[in-house]
Each structure stands twice: as structure tokens, then as C-alpha cells.
Phi, psi and omega in degrees: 000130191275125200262133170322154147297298209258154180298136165302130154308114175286114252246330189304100159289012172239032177253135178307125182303152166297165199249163171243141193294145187316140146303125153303142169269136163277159181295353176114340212268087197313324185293342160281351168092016160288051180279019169262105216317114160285350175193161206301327184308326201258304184313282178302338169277003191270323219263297175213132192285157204280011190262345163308335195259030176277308170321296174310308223277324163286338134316303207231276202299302196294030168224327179253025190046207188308332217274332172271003184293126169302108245260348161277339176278347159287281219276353175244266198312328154329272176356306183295315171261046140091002185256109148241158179266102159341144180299128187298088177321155138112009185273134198276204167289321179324306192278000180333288199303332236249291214285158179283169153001290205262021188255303184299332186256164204249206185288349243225168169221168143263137169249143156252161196223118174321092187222081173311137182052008190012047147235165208243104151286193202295293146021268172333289207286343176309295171298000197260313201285347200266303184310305199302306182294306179330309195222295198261054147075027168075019190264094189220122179238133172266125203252153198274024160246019181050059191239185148230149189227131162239180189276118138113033198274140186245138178314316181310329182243047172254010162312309206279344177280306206256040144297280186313300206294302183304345168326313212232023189079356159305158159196170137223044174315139158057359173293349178214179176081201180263038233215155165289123173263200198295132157266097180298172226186127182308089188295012152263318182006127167107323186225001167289131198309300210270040187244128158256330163231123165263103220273025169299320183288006202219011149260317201305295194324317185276346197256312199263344145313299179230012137284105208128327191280133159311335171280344171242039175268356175209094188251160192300339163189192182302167180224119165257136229196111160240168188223085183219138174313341194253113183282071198230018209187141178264093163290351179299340198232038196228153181289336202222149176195116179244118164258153178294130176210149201259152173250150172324305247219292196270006156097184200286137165192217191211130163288156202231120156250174167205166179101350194265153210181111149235002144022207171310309176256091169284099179246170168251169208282146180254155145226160193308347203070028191241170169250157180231130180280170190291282197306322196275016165335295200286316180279336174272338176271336154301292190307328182288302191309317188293297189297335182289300181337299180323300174232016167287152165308101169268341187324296191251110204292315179283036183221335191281011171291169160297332191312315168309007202222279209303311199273331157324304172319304196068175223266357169305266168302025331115305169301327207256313180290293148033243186316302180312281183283346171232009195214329197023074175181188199224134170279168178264163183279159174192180206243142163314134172306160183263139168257151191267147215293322182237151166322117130348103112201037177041050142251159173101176144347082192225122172317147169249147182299016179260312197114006115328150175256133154258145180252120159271116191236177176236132168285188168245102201028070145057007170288126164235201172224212179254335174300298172319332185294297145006278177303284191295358182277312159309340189269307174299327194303312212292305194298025188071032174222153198240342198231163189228178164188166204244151195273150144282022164215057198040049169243203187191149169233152158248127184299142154074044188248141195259127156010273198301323234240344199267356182271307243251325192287306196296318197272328179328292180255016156282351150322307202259014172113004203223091183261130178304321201225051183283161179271168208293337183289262177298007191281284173262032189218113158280126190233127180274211202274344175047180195299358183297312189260322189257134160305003171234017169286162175234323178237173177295112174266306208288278180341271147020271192296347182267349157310292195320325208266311174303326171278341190268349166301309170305327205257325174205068169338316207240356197297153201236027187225174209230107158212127174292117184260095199245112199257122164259148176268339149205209178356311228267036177021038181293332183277011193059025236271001171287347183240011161288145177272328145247131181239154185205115159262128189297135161206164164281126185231166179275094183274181159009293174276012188093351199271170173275134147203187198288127187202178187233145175268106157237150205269134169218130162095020154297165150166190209235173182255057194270074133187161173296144193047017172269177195228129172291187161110184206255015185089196180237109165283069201278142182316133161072358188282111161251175140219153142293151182310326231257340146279358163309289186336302192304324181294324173295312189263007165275299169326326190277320191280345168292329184313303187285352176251337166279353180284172169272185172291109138112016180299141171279175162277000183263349179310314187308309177333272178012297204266342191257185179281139191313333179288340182291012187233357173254000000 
């Protein structure tokens, strides 16, 4: 009898057993057949979908106020209609983190208001200005998703706002949550010389198609989307990006990116390589949302963007799933957009291929009110013009202005606070909404920056360079501060006497690839460089001015971060 090699299996019942291998846990991902809600977040869209609660909100919370709200339908499902509940005064950033929910907020909500591609008519901006003097306490910030968001908003009275808005073609279906949100847009589209196709019919298209719908009213987290000929939107920093591009052989269409996202994992969006014709826009922008639905991460809400799926995948597969499973067709391959020698972001005085002019002016980090809205709504009718638009980097234009009439425009809206021909300062500084509003800021931003823009307009005056300030109140990069050339995150920092106050982790030498020879990325983060709010000013303009005596000929400022030694950066 031929004796075995291998040892007999031990007969010994308390000898351990072998384990058998683990299964991975799943993501979360329906399309793997994990559908079963993983965190409160997923549980409540399983439960009624959050587009439902308009019906309540009109029915039920607007006759018994605040007080009646149903407390999953305040902090989830709200949303889903453009509704968050605002910050309580007097809280300081210290308790962000500590208190629950319902300590922070106060009865008020902000609403945002949907302006897919972000123009406007005269009409439009009227009912926006109305709403603001009206309901929300004269409260309006144009926001870097070319929206407008107010402030002090009461459940009672959102019959009669979206009463106003749908009047006039508005909504805010969808302006929040875990849903396709607003779609950017070239705020030139239609009238720019250096335009070849204007892809406005294929965003109406997607806004009257799948805004609303219910097969994408509930995705693994928010979706942001811009669609423009022009690289004038940071598409880089978007889940979806259709850029303009010419093909050897088919002529004019759009470059397809995906993936882009920053907040705490800040990434850029990559791209598939295909070319997309203008009509087929909408069906290729349904499928990338159906793979995110589909195969996004719900487990873990900070695991749950597309970006996280695009850079697991790559972008081979990405395509292929596409293509195979949502599109049942094959894309044509296509060539990277031409970038244009400098950014894109039309203030000031600029020809429209008709021989019209459009005028870009600036707020001061996107604050207006509802009186200024007004104002400018008056300003334009008088000047011959019906349409206005809103910036992804808080300004705003006005459209359709005749030659003779555009000087007579410019003093108009330097009346009212909207300089046409602002400095490199207001030009360039962006703020999100901060701690006046939002529960999850720790410091103040809109002040903050409009303080920041007045010394440094005071201090450096004549300065001649193009550098972008992006103040976030705290992580969560609604302001962009990772692609800023000073990007500044809200935090508590160690002031003078020792004590904690408000102060930014800053970010230096960021930006996106809007021009021939830039580079995307994130900058330089060096250990320990903070300020205080109350030291910002002073920081900004010592940074700058070594910037000017220390650049080469034609050097950017981030090149420069780039080039010198870290103490010249503190």
C-alpha cells in the first residue's frame, strides 16, 4: 500500500479549525445586489423617496410651521427641494463638531434656486429680487454653482416662492441632496466669438428630461455636472464635464471627463477619450449617472462619490461599462480640447459674435442682496438688455449690450456695488457661505473676505497680477480652496495669547487646466502654515509682495509657490 505524503487531517476536536476566506464587504453597490440600506442616509431615501416631500411640505409643514416638521424630513429629504436649515446665532465654530443637529439649527432654512446654466431674464432676475426683499430678510449670494441662495427662508412661506419662481421658469427641484444638481454652463453660451456649438439645448434637454425623475432621485451622494464649449467652468472639479472640442474627421462635439470631486479626497476628474456629438449629450450624461446609481458606494457616505468608483475602476473600465451596459454602443475616440492661452472669466468689456458687447462686473465674494438684484434688473431693461448670467466663480454679466450704451452700463452698475473693471483683489476672491449660515462652518468667510479685498485694494492698489483667493469656512471645499492659488480652510487655530480662534490651514500654488500651460493640482500644503483670521490680511499682502519682487519675467504666482523656499511662503 502506497503511504500518503501528506499528514492525516487531526482528528483532535479542540485543534482550531481553518477559517474559511472572507468574503469582501460590500459597497453598497445595487448593481452587485447589495441593496440593502447601510447608513441612515440610504434608509431614508429607501423609505419614501425625498422628492415626495414637497407634497408635505405644501399640505402639512407650511399650515403647521416649523414645529411640525418631521425631523427625518427636515435634515433629509428637505433638501431634495433646494432646503437646508440654517445656523443658529451666536454659535461659535468651537461647537460645530460637539452639538447635535438640532442644537444648531435655527427655524430659518437657505433655499437655493436652480439656474441650470446660469442665465437669466429680465423677467427672472425680478422674481429672484422680489423673493429676497420679500421672504428672505434682502438676503442673496450668487454662488460658485451660478445659482442664487438666500437666507432667513420660513417653511410657511415656500407655497408662494415656488409659486413665483415656477412662474417665471425657475424651480428648485433638486438644487440640493443626493440627486443630479445644477448644471453649469458657459455664461457666455450663445454669444461668445470663440464658441463653436452652443450646448445650451442639450442642458434644457437634461433639466426637462431627468430633473425630477425619480429613476435618478436617489444616488449615492450629490452629482454635479457642467456642460460647456468653452473651458470657462472648472470642469476638472466636477463628476461629469462635457468640454468643446473640434474632431479631425466628425467636426465639433465635446470631450467626456468623469470623476472629479474635492472636498476632504480631493480629485480631478479624468478623461474617457471619446468624442460626443452635441444631440447625443443627454443619453451619455443619463448613463454616467445610471453607473454611478447603480455601482456608487452607499456604504460609507465619505467613500460615496463618483470620484471613488472612476479612480478604483480607471477609466478603461469606466468605458467599457458605459458603453456595453448603458449606451449598448461603442463611443468614437476623440482628441483633447485646445485650451485657450489665458483663463477664461469675462469681467470687463468684451465683443459677442453678433457686435454686441457683454459686461462682466463683480460683487464682493458673490454677496448681493434682493435690493441690488433690483437695482440691476433696472439697470439692465434701461440699458436695451433682457438677459443677464451668473459666473461658477460668483460674478455676473450682462448680455446683449449695444456698443454705444456699454460705458453708460459700466457707471450704472458701479452705482450699485458691480464693478465692471474691479481689482485683481475683488476680481479674484471667492467665499462660501461660513458661519454666519451654514451648520458646518467653524469660521466666518463673507466678512472675512470682504474685509480681505478692502486692504488689499487699499494697500495694493496697482498690483497687476491674476491670483485667485478661495476662503472656505471649513473641509468641505464648497469654495474650491484646493485649486486656488491661496486657498484658505476654515479652522481653529492657536492665536497670540495661546487661545484657540478663527483662523485658515492654507493651501498655496492650486488651480485647474483652464489655459495653455497650466498644470491641474493642488497645490503645496506646508506643515503648520496657518493664520489667523484676524492675520490674514497682513499675510495675503506679504505673500503678495514677495510674489512681486521675487517673480521671474512672466512667472504665475503658482509657479513661482512652486519655485521658491518654503520660508518665503510664510
Amino acid at each position: 500500500m502506497a503511504v500518503s505524503s501528506t499528514p492525516a487531517r487531526s482528528q483532535d476536536p479542540t485543534a482550531p479549525k481553518a477559517r474559511a476566506p472572507r468574503r469582501p464587504r460590500g459597497e453598497g453597490q445595487w448593481a452587485l445586489g447589495h441593496r440593502e440600506p447601510l447608513n441612515a442616509n440610504e434608509r431614508t431615501k429607501k423609505d419614501d423617496d425625498p422628492l415626495n416631500v414637497r407634497a408635505r411640505i405644501e399640505n402639512i409643514y407650511a399650515h403647521g410651521g416649523f414645529a411640525s416638521i418631521d425631523p427625518v424630513d427636515l435634515r433629509g429629504r428637505f433638501r431634495w427641494w433646494g432646503l437646508y436649515t440654517q445656523r443658529k446665532a451666536g454659535i461659535d465654530g468651537g461647537r460645530t463638531a460637539v452639538l447635535e443637529p438640532h442644537e444648531l439649527e435655527d427655524e430659518f432654512f437657505m433655499l437655493r434656486v436652480r439656474i441650470d446654466g446660469g442665465q437669466l431674464t429680465v423677467a427672472q432676475l425680478r422674481v429672484l429680487a422680489e423673493i429676497s426683499t420679500e421672504f428672505a430678510r434682502d438676503t442673496a449670494d450668487i454662488t460658485d454653482r451660478q445659482n442664487i441662495q438666500y437666507h432667513w427662508i420660513r417653511v410657511e412661506d415656500m407655497p408662494e416662492i415656488w409659486r413665483r419662481l415656477e412662474a417665471v421658469g425657475l424651480q428648485t427641484t433638486e438644487a440640493c441632496g443626493d440627486c443630479p444638481r445644477i448644471v453649469l454652463g458657459s455664461p457666455v453660451a450663445g454669444v461668445a466669438r470663440d464658441e463653436v456649438v452652443d450646448p445650451t439645448p442639450a442642458i434644457d434637454e437634461i433639466v426637462r428630461r431627468y430633473v425630477g425623475d425619480k429613476r435618478y432621485s436617489n444616488l449615492p451622494r450629490k452629482f454635479k455636472s457642467t456642460i460647456s464649449w468653452l473651458p470657462d467652468t472648472p470642469y476638472e472639479a466636477n463628476d461629469i464635464a462635457f468640454l468643446g472640442v473640434e474632431h479631425p474627421e466628425h467636426g465639433p462635439g465635446f470631450d467626456l471627463w468623469v470623476g472629479g470631486g474635492l472636498s476632504t479626497n480631493p480629485m480631478l476628474a479624468k478623461r474617457l477619450g471619446v468624442w460626443v456629438p452635441l444631440d447625443e449629450i443627454p443619453d451619455v450624461w443619463a448613463g454616467v449617472v445610471g453607473i454611478f446609481r447603480d455601482y456608487g458606494y452607499r456604504r460609507l457616505r465619505n467613500r460615496a462619490r463618483l470620484k471613488f468608483l472612476v479612480a478604483d475602476w480607471g477609466v478603461t473600465k469606466f468605458r467599457e461599462i458605459l458603453e456595453k451596459e448603458y449606451l449598448g454602443r461603442t463611443l468614437l475616440d476623440g482628441p483633447a480640447p485646445q485650451l485657450p492661452s489665458k483663463p477664461l472669466d469675462h469681467i470687463g468689456v468684451h465683443q459677442q459674435r453678433d457686435g454686441r458687447n457683454y459686461v462682466g462686473a463683480a460683487p464682493v465674494v458673490g454677496r448681493v442682496s434682493g435690493t441690488q438684484l433690483a437695482e440691476l434688473a433696472d439697470a439692465v431693461a434701461t440699458h436695451g438688455s433682457d438677459r443677464i448670467a451668473f459666473t461658477p466663480y460668483q460674478k455676473l454679466l450682462v448680455l446683449d449690450v449695444a456698443p454705444e450704451r456699454t460705458e453708460s452700463l459700466v457707471g450704472a452698475l458701479r452705482q450699485i456695488g458691480l464693478e465692471a473693471r474691479p481689482s485683481a483683489w475683488r476680481r479674484g476672491t471667492m467665499a462660501c457661505t461660513g458661519i454666519e449660515y451654514c451648520k458646518l462652518a467653524i469660521v466666518e468667510t463673507k466678512a472675512r473676505g470682504e474685509e480681505l479685498v478692502a486692504r488689499l485694494e487699499e494697500r495694493l492698489r496697482e498690483f497687476d497680477a491674476d491670483i485667485s483667493i478661495h476662503i472656505n469656512g471649513c473641509p468641505n471645499a464648497c469654495a474650491r480652496t484646493q485649486v486656488a492659488d491661496i486657498g484658505l480652510k476654515g479652522q481653529l487655530v492657536v492665536g497670540p495669547d495661546g487661545r484657540q480662534v478663527e483662523g485658515f490651514q492654507v493651501h498655496l500654488g492650486g488651480g485647474l487646466g483652464m489655459a495653455q500651460g497650466q498644470t491641474a493640482g493642488f497645490g503645496r500644503k506646508l506643515r503648520g502654515l496657518k493664520t489667523t483670521a484676524e492675520e490674514l490680511p497682513e499675510y495675503v499682502e506679504r505673500l503678495a509682495r514677495r510674489y512681486l519682487a521675487g517673480r521671474t519675467d512672466g512667472e504665475t504666482f503658482a509657479n513661482w509657490v512652486v519655485r521658491v523656499d518654503e520660508e518665503e511662503l510664510r
